[in-house]
N, C-alpha and C positions, 0 to 999 in steps of 0.2 A: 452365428454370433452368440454366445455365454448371453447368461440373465444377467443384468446389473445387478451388484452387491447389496447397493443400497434401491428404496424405492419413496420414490416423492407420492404423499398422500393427500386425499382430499384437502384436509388442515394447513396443508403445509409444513406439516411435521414431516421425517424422514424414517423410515423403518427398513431394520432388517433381520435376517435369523443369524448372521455373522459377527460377531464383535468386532467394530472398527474403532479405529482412533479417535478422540473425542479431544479438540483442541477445547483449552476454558482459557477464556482472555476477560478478566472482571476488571477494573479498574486499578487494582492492585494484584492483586491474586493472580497467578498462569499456571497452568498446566497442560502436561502431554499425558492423559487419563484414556489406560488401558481396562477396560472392564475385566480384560483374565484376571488382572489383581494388582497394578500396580500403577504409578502416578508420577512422572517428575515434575517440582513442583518451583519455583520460583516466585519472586517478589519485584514487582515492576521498580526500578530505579537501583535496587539495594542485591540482586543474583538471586544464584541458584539458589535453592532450600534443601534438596534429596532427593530418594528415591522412597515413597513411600509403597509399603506393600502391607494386602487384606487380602482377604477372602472372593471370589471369582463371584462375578456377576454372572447368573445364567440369563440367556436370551427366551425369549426375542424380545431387542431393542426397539425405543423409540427415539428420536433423536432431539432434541430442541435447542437453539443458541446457550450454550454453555451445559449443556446439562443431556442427561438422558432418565428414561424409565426402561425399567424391564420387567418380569413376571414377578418377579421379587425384590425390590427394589431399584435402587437411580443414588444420579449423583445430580446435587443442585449447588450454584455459586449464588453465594451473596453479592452484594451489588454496591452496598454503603460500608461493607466493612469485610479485610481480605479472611474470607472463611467459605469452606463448605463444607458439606456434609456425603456421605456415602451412604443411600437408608441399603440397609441388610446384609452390610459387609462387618468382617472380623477383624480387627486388626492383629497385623503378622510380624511387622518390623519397619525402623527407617531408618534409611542408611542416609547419613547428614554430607551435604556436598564438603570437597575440602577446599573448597578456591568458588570464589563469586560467581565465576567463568572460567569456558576453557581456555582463554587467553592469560587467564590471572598468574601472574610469577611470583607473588608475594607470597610467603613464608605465614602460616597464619598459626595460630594454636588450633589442638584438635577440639573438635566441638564437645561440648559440656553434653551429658543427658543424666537426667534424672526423671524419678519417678515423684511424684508430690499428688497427694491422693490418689485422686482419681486419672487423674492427666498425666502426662509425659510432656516435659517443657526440652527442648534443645537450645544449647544458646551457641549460634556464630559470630565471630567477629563483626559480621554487617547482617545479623538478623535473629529473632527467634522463633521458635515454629512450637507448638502448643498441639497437640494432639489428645483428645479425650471420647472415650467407648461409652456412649449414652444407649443403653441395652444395644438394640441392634442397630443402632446407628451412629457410624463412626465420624466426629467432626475433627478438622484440621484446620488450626488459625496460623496467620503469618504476622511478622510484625519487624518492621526496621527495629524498634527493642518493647520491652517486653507489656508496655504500658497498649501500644497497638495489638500486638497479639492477644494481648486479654480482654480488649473491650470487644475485639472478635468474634474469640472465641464464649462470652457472654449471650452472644446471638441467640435464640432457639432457634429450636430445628424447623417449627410451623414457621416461623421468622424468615430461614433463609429461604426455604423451599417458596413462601410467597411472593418473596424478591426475583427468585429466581423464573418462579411464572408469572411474573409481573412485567418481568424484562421479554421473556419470550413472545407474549403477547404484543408489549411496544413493534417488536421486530416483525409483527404480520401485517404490512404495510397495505397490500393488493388482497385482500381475502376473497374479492369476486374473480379473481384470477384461475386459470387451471393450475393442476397441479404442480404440474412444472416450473410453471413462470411465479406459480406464488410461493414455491419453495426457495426460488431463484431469488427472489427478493426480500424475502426472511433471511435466508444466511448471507446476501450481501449489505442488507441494511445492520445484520450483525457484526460483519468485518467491517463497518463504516463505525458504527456505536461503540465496538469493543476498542479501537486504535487510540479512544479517548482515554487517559492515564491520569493517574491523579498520585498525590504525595500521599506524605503518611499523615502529613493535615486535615487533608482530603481536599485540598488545592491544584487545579489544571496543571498537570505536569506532563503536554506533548500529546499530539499522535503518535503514538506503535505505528511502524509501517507494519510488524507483524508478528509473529508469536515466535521468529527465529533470528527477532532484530529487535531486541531484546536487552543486550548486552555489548558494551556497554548503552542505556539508555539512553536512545537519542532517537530525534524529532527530523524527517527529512522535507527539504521545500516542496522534491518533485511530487512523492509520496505522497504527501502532506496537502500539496492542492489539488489534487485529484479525489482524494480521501474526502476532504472539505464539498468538492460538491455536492455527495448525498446531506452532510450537515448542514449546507448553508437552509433549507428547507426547514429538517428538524431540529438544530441546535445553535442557531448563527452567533450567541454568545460564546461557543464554544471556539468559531473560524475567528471571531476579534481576539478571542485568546493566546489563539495559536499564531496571528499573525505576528501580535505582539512578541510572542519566544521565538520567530522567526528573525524579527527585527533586532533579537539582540545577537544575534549570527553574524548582522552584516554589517559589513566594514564602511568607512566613508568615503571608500573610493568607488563602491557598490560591489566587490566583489562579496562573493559569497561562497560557504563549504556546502557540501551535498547534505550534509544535516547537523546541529545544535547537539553537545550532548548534553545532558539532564539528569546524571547518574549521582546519587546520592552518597552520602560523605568516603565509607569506607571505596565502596564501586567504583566513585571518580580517584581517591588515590591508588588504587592499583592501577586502574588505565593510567593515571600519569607516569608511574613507575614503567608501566610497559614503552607509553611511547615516546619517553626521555632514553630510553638505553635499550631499546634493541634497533638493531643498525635499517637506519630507513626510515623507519617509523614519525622522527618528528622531520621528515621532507614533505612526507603524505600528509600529516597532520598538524600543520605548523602551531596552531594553535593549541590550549588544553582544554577548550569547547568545540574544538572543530572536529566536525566526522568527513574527512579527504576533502580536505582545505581548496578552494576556488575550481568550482565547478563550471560551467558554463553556463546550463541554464538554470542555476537555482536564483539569481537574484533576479531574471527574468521571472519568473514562476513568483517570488516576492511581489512584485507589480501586481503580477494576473492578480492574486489573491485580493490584494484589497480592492483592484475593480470591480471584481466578482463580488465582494461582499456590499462594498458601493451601492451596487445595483439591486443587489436583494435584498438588501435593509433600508437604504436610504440613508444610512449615519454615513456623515462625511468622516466623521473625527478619525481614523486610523490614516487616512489619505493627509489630513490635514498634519497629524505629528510627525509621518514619517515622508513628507513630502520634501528635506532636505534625501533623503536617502533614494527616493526616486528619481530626482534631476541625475543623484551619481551614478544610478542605472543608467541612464541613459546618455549621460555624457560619457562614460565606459566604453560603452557598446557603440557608442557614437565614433568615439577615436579609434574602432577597429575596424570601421567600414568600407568598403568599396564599392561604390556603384548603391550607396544607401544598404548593402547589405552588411554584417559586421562576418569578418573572415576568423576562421574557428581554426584556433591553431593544432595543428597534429596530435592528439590527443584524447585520453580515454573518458575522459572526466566529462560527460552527462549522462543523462539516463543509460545510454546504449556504452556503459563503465566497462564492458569488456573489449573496445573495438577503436581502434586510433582512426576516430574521421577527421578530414581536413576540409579546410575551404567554406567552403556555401553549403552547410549540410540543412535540409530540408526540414525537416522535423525543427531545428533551434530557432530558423528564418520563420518560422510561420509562430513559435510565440515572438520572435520580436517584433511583426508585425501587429501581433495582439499587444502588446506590451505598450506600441506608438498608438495607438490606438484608444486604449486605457489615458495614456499621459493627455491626447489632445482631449479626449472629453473632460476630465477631471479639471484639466489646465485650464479649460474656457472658465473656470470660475479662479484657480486658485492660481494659476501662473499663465495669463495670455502668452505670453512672448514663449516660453516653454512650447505652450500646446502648437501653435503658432510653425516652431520649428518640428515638431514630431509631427502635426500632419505633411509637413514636405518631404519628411524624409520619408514616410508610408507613401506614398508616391510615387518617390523615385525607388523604394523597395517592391515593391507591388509592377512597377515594372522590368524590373534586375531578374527579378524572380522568374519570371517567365523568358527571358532570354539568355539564362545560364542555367534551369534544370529542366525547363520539359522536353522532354524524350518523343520522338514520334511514334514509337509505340501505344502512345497514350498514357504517360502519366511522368511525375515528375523525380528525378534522381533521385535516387538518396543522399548524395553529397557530390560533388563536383569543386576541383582548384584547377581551374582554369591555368594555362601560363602567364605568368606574371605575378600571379598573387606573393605581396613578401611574406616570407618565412615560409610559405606552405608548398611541398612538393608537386607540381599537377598529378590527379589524380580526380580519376572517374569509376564510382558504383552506383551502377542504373538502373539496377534491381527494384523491385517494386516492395515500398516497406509501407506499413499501417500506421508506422509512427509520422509520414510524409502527411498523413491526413489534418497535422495541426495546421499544415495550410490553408484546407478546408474551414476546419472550426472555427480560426479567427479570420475568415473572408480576405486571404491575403490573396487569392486567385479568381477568377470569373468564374458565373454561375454553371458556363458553358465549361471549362474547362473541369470544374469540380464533377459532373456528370460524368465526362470522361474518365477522369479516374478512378468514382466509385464503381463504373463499370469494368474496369481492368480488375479493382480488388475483387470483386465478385465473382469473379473470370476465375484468378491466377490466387488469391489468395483465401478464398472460402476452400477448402477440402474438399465439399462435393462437388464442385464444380473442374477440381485440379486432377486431371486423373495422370501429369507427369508425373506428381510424387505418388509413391508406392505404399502408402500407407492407409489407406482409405479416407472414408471421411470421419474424422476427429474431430473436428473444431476451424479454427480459424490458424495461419500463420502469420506472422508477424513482418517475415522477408520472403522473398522468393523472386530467383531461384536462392542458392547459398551467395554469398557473398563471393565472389568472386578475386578481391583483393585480400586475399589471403594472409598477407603478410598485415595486413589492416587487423586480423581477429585476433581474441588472444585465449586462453583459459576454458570457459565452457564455451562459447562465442566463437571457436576455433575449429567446431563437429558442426555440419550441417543439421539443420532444424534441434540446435541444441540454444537455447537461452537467447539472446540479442540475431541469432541464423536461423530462425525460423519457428519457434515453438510459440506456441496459443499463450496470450496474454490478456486477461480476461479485461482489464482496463485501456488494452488498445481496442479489445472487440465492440467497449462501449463508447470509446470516441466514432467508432465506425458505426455503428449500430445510430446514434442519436445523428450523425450525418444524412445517413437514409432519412428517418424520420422527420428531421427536419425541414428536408425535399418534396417529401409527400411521397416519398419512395415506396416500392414494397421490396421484403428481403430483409428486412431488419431481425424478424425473431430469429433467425439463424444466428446469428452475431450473441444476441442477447442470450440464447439457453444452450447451445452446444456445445460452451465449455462446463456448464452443469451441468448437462448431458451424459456427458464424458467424468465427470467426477462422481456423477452415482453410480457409472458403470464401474470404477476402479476401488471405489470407498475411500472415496476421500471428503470427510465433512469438512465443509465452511470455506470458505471464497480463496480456491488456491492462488499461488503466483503466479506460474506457467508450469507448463507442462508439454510433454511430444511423447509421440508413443514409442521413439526407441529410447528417450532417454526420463521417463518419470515425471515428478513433480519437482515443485520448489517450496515454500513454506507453506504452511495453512494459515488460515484467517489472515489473511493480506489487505490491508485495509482500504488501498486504490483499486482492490479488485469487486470493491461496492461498485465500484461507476455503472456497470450493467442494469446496478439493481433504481439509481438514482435517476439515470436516463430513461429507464420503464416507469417508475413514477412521474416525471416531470411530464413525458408523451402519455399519462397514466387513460384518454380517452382511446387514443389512439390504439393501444397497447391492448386493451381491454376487448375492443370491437376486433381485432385479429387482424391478421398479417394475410394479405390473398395469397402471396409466393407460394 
């Protein structure tokens, strides 16, 4: 087996003698920062910025959340204003984006450059970029217009670099940790920190689900409360924030779109250009805040959240404003039920967005179970009769549930439409998925039965233990075997162990991972560190999406793919004393 590229160090830092990719997700400020000499550089709400090029960094690298050192220099992000710095670099040129995005069709002028002392100012239609050569260190400010890029680029350079190891530091959450695991939770607690975005005010503007979701700017439920649980610990004013930009997503009949956009003046009218007049586009998006309009479980995911934050803070108040928009959750879901369960019409639209499940699919039932859940505890105080009705229907859900998915194999379907169900064709996939575990998470099945299934995933879907698939041990997958209903996949989701058919997801491996834990299990650090594992062997910094060894990665810095790093802190005794597996 090859050395891995990268290597996790006592600190928690990352080192290597290769130049790799170095994603920077600041609150404003992004970039895809190639240390041979070049940077694309974008402005969270407002697009692209360029392609900036300098002088090559020589190795060997050190790596840290947002930033790196090398024998001669690093690049550092500021933190309160969009700017960084390159120390020991030259600048070469920068080529000014012509469109916000690659989706953008609008016709723009070509961007302005000039030179004005010492600086080079750019100005786009939706942005300015400020660039200035402070001896050997090259800073680059962004700005929706020119008043932001200059209080920016104003920074000093001791300035940023201290914000910048100021933030790195927040992100060493486990320092008595090995190296692995406490590198593991440095760049997942940094894809949980970094998702937090902010205006050009410097007001909460969304979770990032990630540094290639991006454009247009928008905020997702599923994303977004997954992301939320490493915050509800460290930032819970940050989760009432978000829920509230979540709240204005949803409609009053409780449907809701798979995410909020937030894209700022110029950004938001190109996307409305685009999705008025190209064919399709406003069926998907009927709204001109909606990112693929009525999803299935994001208004579910709405609920979770503010139970979740409920319980970790104690403030009622988000439960209590948005308790009209709750009853429509569940009066919604309510009117789709059968047998207390609510039947999911043929379709691609939740999480698993590449794959048409129908019926009783596994994964949605087990948050609706958490969802009636949420509503009866809340309800005892603020709607008896509500709550009242939501635990009868967990009840009769909690028993539907086990008498239309589990599989005597040992575990429970992926989806199942039984005959009869209206509108949905029968149809059975009984393949073993990690997404089936929200069963698990929100106690919609017996304790006896959740045992059985973490031992099937342990079986058939941990790597090492699967030696039907041909790939060794990787990580964790998500299905297995493929999907079998073929005509069900569609796009990436359509290639065995490619995206929603089988590929490592590092926020399924920590709903699996804090399942164990929570049991008293052993077997859990497999889950938690061998999709970091696997990404210091390839070089990929910061909390990827998914990945499979025939077919690559997905974006970096994914902000749901904290969860691994959130459920090691939360079991942080546990975690710390070791794993006997």
């Amino acid at each position: 087996m090859r050395q891995p590229i990268l290597k996790a160090r006592e600190d928690g830092l990352v080192e290597s003698d290769q130049a790799v990719l170095l994603p920077i997700m600041a609150p404003r400020l992004q970039a895809e920062f190639h240390p041979e000499g070049s940077a694309d550089l974008a402005l969270w709400g407002e697009g692209d910025l360029g392609r900036l090029r300098f002088s090559a960094i020589e190795g060997p690298f050190v790596y840290f959340p947002n930033g790196l050192t090398a024998s001669a220099g690093g690049v550092f992000a500021a933190q309160e204003a969009p700017v960084l710095v390159i120390r020991g670099a030259i600048y070469r040129g920068f080529t000014p984006a012509k469109r916000c995005a690659n989706w953008d069709r609008s016709t723009h002028p070509k961007a302005r450059v000039r030179r004005e002392k010492t600086r080079r100012r750019i100005d786009l239609q939706w942005a300015v970029v400020l660039i200035e050569q402070r001896g050997a260190d090259l800073l680059i400010a962004g700005g929706a217009d020119l008043a932001e890029a200059e209080r920016a680029l104003h920074f000093s350079v001791e300035t940023i670099v201290g914000e910048a190891s100021a933030y790195a530091t927040h992100c060493d959450r486990m320092p008595e940790a090995d190296p692995t695991m406490r590198s593991m939770v440095i760049q997942g607690t940094h894809a949980g920190l970094s998702s937090v975005r902010r205006d050009e005010r410097g007001r909460f503007d969304g979770l990032a689900a990630g540094l290639h979701y991006s454009a247009p700017a928008r905020t997702y439920y599923r994303d977004g409360y997954w992301t939320l649980q490493l915050l509800l610990g460290l930032a819970p004013a940050v989760v009432h924030e978000e829920i509230e930009m979540l709240a204005s997503g949803m409609q009053s009949d409780g449907e809701a779109p798979s995410g909020v956009i937030v894209s700022g003046a110029e950004q938001a009218r190109a996307w409305e250009e685009l999705r008025t007049t190209a064919f399709g586009m406003d069926w998907i998006h009927t709204r001109s805040t909606d990112w693929w309009s009525d999803h299935f479980d994001s208004p579910l995911f709405f609920v979770l959240a503010i139970g979740d934050y409920v319980r970790a803070t104690g403030d009622l108040e988000p439960a209590e404003r948005h308790w009209p928009l709750v009853k429509a959750v569940f009066e919604r879901y309510r009117d789709l039920c059968e047998m207390g369960l609510p039947v999911k019409p043929r379709h691609e639209r939740d999480w698993a967005d590449n794959v048409y499940r129908g019926g009783f699919v596994a994964y949605d039932l087990g948050l609706w179970v958490g969802v009636l859940d949420v509503i009866s505890k809340l309800g005892a105080k603020l709607d008896p009769l509500l709550a009242a009705a939501a635990r009868a229907l967990a009840t009769e859900a909690r028993t539907a549930i086990e008498t239309q998915l589990w599989r005597p194999d040992g575990w429970y379907a992926d989806y199942h439409a039984p005959e009869g169900l209206a509108e949905v064709e029968p149809a059975l996939e009984d393949h073993l998925t990690l997404d089936s575990l929200t069963l698990l998470r929100y106690d919609a099945v017996t304790g006896a039965r959740a045992l059985e299934v973490l031992e099937a995933v342990r079986a058939r879907l941990e790597t090492r233990h699967n030696t039907d698939q041909s790939f060794g041990d990787w990580g964790m997958m998500c299905a297995y075997p493929p999907f079998k209903q073929r005509a069900d996949t569609r796009s990436k989701s359509a290639f065995a162990f490619r995206y929603h058919n089988g590929s490592d997801w590092p926020w399924l491996d920590g709903v699996y991972a804090e399942e164990r834990l929570r049991r008293g299990l052993p077997g859990w650090r497999y889950p938690l560190v061998a999709w970091w594992e696997q990404c210091l062997r390839e070089g990929w910094l910061g909390a990827v999406e998914y990945f499979a060894p025939p077919w690559g990665r997905g974006s970096l810095l994914q902000g749901w793919s904290g969860l691994p790093a959130a459920v090691a802190l939360k079991h942080r005794e546990t975690v710390l004393a070791g794993d006997s597996d």
